[in-house]
C-alpha positions in Angstrom: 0.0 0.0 0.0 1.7 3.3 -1.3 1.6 6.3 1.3 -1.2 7.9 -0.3 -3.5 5.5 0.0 -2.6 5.5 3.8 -3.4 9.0 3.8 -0.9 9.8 6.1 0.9 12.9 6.8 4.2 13.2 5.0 7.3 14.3 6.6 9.3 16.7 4.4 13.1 16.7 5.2 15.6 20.0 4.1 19.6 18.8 4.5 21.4 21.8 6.0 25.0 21.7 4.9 27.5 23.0 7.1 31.2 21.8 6.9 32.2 19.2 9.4 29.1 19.3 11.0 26.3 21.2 13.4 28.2 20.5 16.1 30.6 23.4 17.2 34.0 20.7 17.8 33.1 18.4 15.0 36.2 19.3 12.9 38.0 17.8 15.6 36.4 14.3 15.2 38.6 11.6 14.0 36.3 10.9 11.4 35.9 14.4 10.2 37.4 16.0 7.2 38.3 19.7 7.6 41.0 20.2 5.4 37.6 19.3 2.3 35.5 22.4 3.6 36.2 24.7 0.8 36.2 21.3 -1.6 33.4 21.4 -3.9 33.6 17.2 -4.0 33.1 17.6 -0.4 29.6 18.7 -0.7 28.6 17.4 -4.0 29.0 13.6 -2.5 26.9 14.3 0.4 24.1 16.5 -1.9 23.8 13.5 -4.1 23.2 11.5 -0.9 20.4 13.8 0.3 18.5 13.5 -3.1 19.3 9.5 -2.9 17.1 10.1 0.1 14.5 12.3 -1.8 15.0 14.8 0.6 13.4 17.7 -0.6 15.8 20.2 -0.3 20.0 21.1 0.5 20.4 24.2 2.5 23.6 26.8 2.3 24.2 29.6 5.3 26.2 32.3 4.5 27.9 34.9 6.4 29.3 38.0 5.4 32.3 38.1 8.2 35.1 36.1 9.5 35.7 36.8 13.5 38.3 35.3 15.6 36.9 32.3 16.6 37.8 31.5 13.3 40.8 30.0 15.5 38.5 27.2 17.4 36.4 26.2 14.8 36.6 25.3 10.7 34.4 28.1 8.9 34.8 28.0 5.2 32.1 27.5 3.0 31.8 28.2 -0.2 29.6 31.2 -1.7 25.8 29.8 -1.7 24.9 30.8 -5.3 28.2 29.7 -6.9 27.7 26.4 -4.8 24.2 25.3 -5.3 24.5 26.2 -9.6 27.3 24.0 -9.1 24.9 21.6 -7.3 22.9 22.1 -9.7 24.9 20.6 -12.9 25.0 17.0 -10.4 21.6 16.5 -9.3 18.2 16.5 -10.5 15.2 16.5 -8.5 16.6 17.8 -4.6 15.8 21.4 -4.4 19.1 24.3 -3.9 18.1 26.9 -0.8 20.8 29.9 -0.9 20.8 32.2 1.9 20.7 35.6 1.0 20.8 39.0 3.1 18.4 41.8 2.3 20.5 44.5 4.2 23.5 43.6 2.3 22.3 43.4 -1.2 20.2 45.1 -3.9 16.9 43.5 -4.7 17.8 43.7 -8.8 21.1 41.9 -8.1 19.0 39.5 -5.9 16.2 38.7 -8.1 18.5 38.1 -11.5 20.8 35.8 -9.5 17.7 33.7 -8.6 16.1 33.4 -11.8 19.4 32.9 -12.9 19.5 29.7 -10.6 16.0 28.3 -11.2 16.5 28.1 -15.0 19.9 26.2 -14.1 18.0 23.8 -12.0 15.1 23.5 -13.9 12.9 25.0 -11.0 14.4 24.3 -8.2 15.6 27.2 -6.2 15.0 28.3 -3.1 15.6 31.8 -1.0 16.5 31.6 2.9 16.0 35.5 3.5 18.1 37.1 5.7 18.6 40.1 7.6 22.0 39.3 9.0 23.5 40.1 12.5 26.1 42.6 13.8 28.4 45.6 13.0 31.2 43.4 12.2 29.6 42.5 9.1 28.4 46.4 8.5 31.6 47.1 8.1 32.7 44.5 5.6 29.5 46.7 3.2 31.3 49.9 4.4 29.1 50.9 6.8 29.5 51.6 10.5 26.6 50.2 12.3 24.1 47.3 11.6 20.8 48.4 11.2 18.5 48.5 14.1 16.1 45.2 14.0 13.3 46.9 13.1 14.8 48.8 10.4 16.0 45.4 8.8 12.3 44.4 8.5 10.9 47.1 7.0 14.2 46.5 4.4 12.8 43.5 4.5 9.6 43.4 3.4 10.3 46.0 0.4 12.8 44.1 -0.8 10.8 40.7 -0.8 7.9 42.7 -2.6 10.2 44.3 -5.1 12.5 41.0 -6.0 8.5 39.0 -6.4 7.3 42.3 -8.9 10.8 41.4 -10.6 10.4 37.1 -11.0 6.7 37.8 -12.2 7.1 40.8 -14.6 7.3 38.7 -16.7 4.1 36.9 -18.0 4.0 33.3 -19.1 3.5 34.0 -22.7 5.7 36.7 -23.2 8.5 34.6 -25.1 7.2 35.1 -28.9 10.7 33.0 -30.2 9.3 33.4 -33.8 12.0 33.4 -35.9 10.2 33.9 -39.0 8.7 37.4 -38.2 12.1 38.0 -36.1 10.1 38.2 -32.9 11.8 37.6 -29.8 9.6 38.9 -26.8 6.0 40.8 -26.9 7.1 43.4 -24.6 3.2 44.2 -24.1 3.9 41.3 -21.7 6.8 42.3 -20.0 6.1 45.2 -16.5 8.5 47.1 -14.8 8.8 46.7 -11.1 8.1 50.4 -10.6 8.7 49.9 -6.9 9.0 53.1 -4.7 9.2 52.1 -0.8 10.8 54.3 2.1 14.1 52.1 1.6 14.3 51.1 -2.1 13.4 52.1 -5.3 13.6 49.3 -8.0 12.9 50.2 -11.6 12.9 46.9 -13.8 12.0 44.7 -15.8 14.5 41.7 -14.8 16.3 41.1 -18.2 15.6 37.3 -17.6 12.6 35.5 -19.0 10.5 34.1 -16.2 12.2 30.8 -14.8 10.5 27.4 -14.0 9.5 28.3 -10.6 8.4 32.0 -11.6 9.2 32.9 -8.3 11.7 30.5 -6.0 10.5 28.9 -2.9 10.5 31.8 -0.1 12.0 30.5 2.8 12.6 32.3 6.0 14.5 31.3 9.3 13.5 34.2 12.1 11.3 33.3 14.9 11.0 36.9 16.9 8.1 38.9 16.5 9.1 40.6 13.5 10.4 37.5 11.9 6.8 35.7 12.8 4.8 38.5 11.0 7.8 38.6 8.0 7.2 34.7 7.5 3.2 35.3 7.5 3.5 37.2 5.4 5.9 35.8 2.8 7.5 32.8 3.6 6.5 28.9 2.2 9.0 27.1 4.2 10.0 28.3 7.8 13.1 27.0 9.4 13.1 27.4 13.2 14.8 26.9 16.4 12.5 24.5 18.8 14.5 23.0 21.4 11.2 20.8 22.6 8.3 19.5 21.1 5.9 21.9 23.3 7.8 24.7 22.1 7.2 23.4 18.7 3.6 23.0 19.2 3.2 26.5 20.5 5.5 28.0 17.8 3.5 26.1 14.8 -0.1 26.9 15.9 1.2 30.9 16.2 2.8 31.2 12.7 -0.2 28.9 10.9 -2.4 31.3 12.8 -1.2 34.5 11.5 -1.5 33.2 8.0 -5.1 34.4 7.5 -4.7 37.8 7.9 -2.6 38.1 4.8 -5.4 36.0 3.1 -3.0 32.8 3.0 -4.1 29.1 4.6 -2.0 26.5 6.0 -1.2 24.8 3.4 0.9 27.3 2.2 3.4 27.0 4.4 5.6 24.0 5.8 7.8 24.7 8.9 10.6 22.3 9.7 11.9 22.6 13.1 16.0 21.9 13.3 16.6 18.1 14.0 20.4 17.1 15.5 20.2 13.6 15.5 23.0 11.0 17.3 22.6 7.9 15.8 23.8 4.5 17.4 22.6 1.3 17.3 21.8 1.0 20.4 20.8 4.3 22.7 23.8 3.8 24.3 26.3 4.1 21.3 24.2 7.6 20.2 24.7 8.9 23.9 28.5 7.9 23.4 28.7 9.4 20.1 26.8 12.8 21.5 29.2 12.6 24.4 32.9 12.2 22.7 31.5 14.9 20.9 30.5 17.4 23.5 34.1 16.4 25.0 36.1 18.2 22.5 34.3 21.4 22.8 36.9 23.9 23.5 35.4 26.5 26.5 36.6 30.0 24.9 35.0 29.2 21.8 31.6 28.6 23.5 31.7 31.5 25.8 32.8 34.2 23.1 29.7 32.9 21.5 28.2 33.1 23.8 28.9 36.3 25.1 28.1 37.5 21.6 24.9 36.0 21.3 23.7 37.5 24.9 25.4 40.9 23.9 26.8 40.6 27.4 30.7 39.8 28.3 30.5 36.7 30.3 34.5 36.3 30.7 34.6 37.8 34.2 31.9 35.2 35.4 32.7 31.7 36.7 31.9 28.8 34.3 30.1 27.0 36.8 28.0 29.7 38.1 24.5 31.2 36.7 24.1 33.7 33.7 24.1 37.0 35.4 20.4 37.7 34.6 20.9 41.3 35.7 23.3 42.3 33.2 21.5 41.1 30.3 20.0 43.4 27.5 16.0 42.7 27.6 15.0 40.8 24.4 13.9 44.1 22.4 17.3 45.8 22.9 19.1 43.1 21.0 20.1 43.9 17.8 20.9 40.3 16.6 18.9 37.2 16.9 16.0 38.2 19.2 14.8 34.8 19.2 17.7 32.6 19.7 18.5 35.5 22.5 15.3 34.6 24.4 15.7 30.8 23.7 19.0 30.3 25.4 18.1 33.0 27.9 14.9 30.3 28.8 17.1 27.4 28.5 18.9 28.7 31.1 16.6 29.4 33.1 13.9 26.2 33.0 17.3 23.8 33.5 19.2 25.8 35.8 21.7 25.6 33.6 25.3 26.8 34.9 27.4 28.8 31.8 29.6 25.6 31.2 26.3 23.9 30.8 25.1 26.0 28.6 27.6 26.5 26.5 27.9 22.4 26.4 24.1 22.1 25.9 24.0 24.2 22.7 27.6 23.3 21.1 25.7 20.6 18.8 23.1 22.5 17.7 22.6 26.4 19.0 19.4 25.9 20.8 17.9 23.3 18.5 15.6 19.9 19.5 18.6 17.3 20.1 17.8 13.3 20.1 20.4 10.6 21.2 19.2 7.1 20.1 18.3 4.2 17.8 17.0 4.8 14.0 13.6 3.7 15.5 13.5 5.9 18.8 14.7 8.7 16.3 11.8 7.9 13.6 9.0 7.5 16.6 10.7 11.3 17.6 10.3 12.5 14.1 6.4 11.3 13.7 5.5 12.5 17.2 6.6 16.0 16.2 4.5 15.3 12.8 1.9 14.0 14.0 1.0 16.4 16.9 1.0 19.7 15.0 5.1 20.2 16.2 6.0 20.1 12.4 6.1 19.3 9.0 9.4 17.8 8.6 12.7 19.0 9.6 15.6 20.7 8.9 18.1 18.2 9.3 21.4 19.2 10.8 23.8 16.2 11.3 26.3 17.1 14.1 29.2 15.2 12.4 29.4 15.3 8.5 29.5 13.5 6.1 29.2 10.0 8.7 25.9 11.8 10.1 24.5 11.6 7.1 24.9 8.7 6.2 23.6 6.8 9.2 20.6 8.9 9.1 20.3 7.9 5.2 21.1 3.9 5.6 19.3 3.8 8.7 16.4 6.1 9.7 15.2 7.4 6.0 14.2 3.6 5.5 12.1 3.5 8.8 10.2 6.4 7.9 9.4 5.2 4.1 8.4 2.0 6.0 6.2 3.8 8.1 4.4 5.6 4.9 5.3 9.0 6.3 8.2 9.6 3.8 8.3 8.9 0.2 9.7 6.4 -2.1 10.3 8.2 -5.0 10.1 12.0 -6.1 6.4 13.3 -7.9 7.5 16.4 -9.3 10.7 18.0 -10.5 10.2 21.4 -8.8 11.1 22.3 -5.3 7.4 23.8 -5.4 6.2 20.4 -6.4 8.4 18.5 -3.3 6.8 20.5 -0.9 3.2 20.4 -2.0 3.4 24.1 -2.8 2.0 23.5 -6.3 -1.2 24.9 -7.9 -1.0 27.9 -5.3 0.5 31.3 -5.8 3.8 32.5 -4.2 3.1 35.2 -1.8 2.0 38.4 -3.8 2.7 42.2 -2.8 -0.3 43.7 -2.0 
C-alpha cells in the first residue's frame, strides 16, 4: 500500500549543509574531514546523498564576516549561489536553498541571480532571506553600524515585494521566439517593477525571462516577533529553532495562525523545526557518540559565542556559576537574533543551567531539538513532532558530516518510508512540487 493511500501525513526533510558538522568541535572528530571544507567534492557527494534520500531540499548559510573564533572552529564554506549552480549541474530532483541578506544586497542583483538559478535547475531554487546580524559584518559593506532590527524588517519586506514584482514581470507568454517574423519577446507582456518604498526604489524589468518556478521557494529562518509576522507574510518554508516539542507546538499553531490575515491558509506554508540527530545502534552508542563529541568542545569558543549571542561579556563570570540575569540586555534591545537570544536565555533558566552547561548544551546544535538514540527511537521522535502539530518535517542538521548523514540515510530514512510518512520516490521536479506548494501562488505584494 503506497503512502497515499494511507493518507498519512508526509514528513518533508531539508539537508542543511554545514562543513564538518552542526556540532561546534566536530572538525575535531577523527572521522571528520576539515581540510575538504572549501572542496566542492566535499559537498557534492553528500548533496547527491540527500537526493538518494529524496529529501526535498539542501540548505547553504552564509555569512558576510570572519571573526576570531575562526581560530576554534573550521568556517569556510563556499559562496551559496556559486555552490548550489554548481549543485545544480549534479543533481536532478533535490531542491538548492541559498541564503541571501536583504541589508547587504540590492533586490535587482537578488532577483537576476535567482532566476538565474531556477532556469539552471530546472525550477528548483529556493531563497532563505536574511537580515544578517552585527556591526562586524556592517563594516565589511562599508558601513558603520548594523541596522536596528526593526529597520531590517521594513528592508525587508520591500525588498521581498520588489524582487516578487521582478520574478513575475514577466508573463507566461511573453517569449514570442518566432524566428520567422524575427520576434523575440512581446514586450506588451513584459512590467516594470516600478517599486518606490521608504528604503528602495527598483525600476525593472529583470532582463531574464520568467524561470520554471516564476518565483523561488520563499524561505525564512526568524522566529522573533518581526520574523513571525515577516514569515506570515511571505514565507512557504519556515526554518526554526524548537528545542522541545511543546515549544514546537506552540510556535506552529502561532505562525499557521497569522496566516489568515494576509489572506494565505495553512497549506501554504511548511515549517521544519531543526533536527540534530545521534545515531547508534543502540541508545547507548548515540549517547556515546553525542558525548565524545560534547568532549572536545573547547570553553573560549563557547563563551565568546556566547557572550556575543547575549550581547553581554560573560569572561569575568565563573563557568560554573548562573548567567548574570541582571546584566542582560531585555530581548527588544538586542540587535541580533532576538529569538535565539530569548531561547538560550529560557534554556537557562527552566534547566538551571550553569554557563559551562550552557555553552555544552548548545555546542551541537545552537538551541535546536537534540535526540540521542536508535534509528527507530529517532523515527517515533520524528512522527510524534508530525503527528502532533510540532512540524512538518525537519531541517536536518547532522552534528558530524559526512558520517551523520549517512547513518541517518542507511538507517532512519528507510524507517520512515516504512512507516508511509516519507516517500519512495520524487512526484515532481520542482522544489514547489516537493513540498506540496504546487497549484497555489507565491506570496504576492499587495
Amino acid at each position: 500500500m503506497s503512502a497515499a493511500e494511507r493518507g498519512r501525513r508526509q514528513l518533508h526533510l531539508n539537508l542543511f549543509m554545514l562543513s564538518t558538522g552542526h556540532h561546534e568541535a566536530s572538525w575535531r572528530h577523527r572521522d571528520a574531514s576539515p581540510q575538504l571544507a572549501a572542496d566542492f567534492r566535499y559537498y557534492k557527494r553528500m548533496a547527491q546523498l540527500a537526493e538518494q534520500a529524496k529529501m526535498d531540499s539542501i540548505f547553504i548559510a552564509e555569512k558576510y564576516r570572519l571573526n576570531k573564533m575562526t581560530k576554534y572552529r573550521v568556517i569556510p564554506q563556499l559562496e551559496a549561489f556559486t555552490m548550489q549552480a554548481a549543485l545544480a549541474a549534479v543533481t536532478e530532483k533535490i531542491g538548492l536553498t541559498v541564503t541571501a541578506s536583504t541589508t547587504y544586497n540590492e533586490p535587482y542583483h537578488i532577483a537576476r541571480k535567482f532566476a538565474s538559478l531556477d532556469h539552471i535547475s530546472g525550477g528548483r531554487a529556493a531563497w532563505n532571506i536574511v537580515t544578517s546580524t552585527g556591526d562586524a559584518t556592517a563594516r565589511n559593506f562599508g558601513r558603520e553600524r548594523h541596522l536596528d532590527h526593526s529597520l531590517r524588517y521594513e528592508r525587508a519586506h520591500e525588498f521581498v515585494e520588489a524582487a516578487v514584482r521582478l520574478w513575475t514581470g514577466w508573463a507566461e507568454d511573453a517569449l514570442l521566439i518566432d524566428q520567422e517574423a524575427g520576434l523575440y519577446a512581446d514586450m506588451s507582456r513584459i512590467k516594470a517593477a516600478d517599486y518606490e518604498g521608504k528604503h528602495l526604489s527598483v525600476a525593472g524589468p529583470l532582463n531574464l525571462p520568467r524561470s520554471p518556478q516564476a518565483v523561488p521557494v520563499l524561505v525564512q529562518a526568524g522566529s522573533s516577533e518581526d520574523g513571525r509576522s515577516f514569515a506570515a507574510r511571505w514565507a512557504e518554508l519556515v526554518f526554526t529553532a524548537q528545542p522541545s516539542i511543546e515549544s514546537a507546538i506552540a510556535f506552529y499553531a502561532d505562525l499557521k495562525g497569522r496566516l489568515k490575515a494576509w489572506g494565505r491558509n495553512e497549506e501554504q506554508l511548511k515549517i521544519l523545526p531543526g533536527l540534530i540527530p545521534f545515531i547508534g545502534d543502540s541508545e547507548a552508542e548515540a549517547k556515546e557518540k553525542e558525548r565524545e563529541l560534547n568532549e572536545l568542545s573547547v570553553s573560549d569558543y563557547g563563551l565568546y559565542n556566547l557572550s556575543a549571542l547575549l550581547q553581554t561579556d560573560l569572561s569575568d563570570c565563573p563557568l560554573d556559576g548562573p548567567l548574570p540575569y541582571e546584566r542582560l540586555p531585555a530581548p527588544e534591545q538586542v540587535q541580533g537574533q532576538q529569538a535565539r537570544f530569548q531561547l538560550y536565555v529560557n534554556l537557562a533558566r527552566e534547566e538551571k543551567l550553569s554557563i559551562r552547561e550552557l555553552i555544552i548544551r548548545t555546542a551541537g546544535g545552537r538551541g535546536h531539538f537534540t535526540v540521542a538514540g536508535t534509528p527507530i527511537q529517532i523515527a517515533d521522535t520524528m512522527q510524534r513532532w508530525l503527528e502532533a502539530g510540532a512540524a512538518d518535517g525537519f531541517n536536518l542538521m547532522p552534528p558530524l558530516l559526512p558520517s551523520g548523514l549517512e547513518d541517518f540515510v542507511s538507517k532512519v530514512v528507510p524507517e520512515l518510508q516504512n512507516r508511509g510518512i516519507y516517500r519512495t520516490e520524487y512526484s515532481g521536479n520542482t522544489l514547489r512540487e516537493h513540498l506540496g506548494l504546487t497549484g497555489m501562488s507565491a506570496p504576492q505584494p499587495v
